[in-house]
C-alpha positions in Angstrom: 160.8 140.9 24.8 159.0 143.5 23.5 156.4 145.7 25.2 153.2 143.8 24.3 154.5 140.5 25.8 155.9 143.1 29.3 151.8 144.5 28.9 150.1 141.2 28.9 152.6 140.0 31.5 151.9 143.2 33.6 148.2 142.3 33.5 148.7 139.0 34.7 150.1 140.1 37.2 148.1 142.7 38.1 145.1 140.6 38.1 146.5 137.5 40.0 147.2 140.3 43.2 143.8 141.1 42.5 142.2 137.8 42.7 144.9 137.0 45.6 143.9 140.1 47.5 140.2 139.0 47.0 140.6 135.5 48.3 142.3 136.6 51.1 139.5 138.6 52.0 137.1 136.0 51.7 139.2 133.8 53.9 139.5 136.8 56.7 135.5 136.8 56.2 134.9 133.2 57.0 137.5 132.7 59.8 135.3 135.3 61.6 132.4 133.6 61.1 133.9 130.4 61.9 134.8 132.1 65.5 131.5 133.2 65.9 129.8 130.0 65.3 132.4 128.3 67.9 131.3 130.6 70.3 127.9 129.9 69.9 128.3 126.4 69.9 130.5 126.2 73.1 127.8 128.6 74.7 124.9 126.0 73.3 126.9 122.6 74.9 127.3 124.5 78.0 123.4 125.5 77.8 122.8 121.1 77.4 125.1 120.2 79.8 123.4 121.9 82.3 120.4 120.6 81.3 121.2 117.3 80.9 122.7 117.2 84.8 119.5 118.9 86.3 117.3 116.5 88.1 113.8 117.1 86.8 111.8 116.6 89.7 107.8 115.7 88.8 104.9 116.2 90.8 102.4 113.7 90.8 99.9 115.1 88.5 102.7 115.3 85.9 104.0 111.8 86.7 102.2 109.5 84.3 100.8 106.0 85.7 103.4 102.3 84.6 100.3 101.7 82.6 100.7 104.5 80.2 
């Protein structure tokens, strides 16, 4: 092999552990953001759970007539 064929094999490489180390980044980014949006959602079905067992009690200016 001569040296132009080790270059452009060199930059290959070089740029595939560049476009590796950049994916993984992106990856790291999103699996952090993934987290955080499980958190919220767990923290949201909690919120309508409890809101779904409360028993809304009405007075009886609130409660509408059977005719409406």
């Amino acid at each position: 092999m001569n040296d132009e064929v080790v270059e452009r094999i060199e930059l290959k490489i070089a740029y595939l552990e560049r476009a590796n180390n950049d994916l993984s980044e992106v990856v790291y980014r999103q699996q952090q953001q993934i987290d955080a949006l499980r958190a919220e959602l767990s923290v949201l079905n909690g919120k309508m759970e409890a809101a779904m067992t409360e028993a809304t009690v009405y007075t009886p200016e609130q409660e509408k007539p059977p005719h409406y």
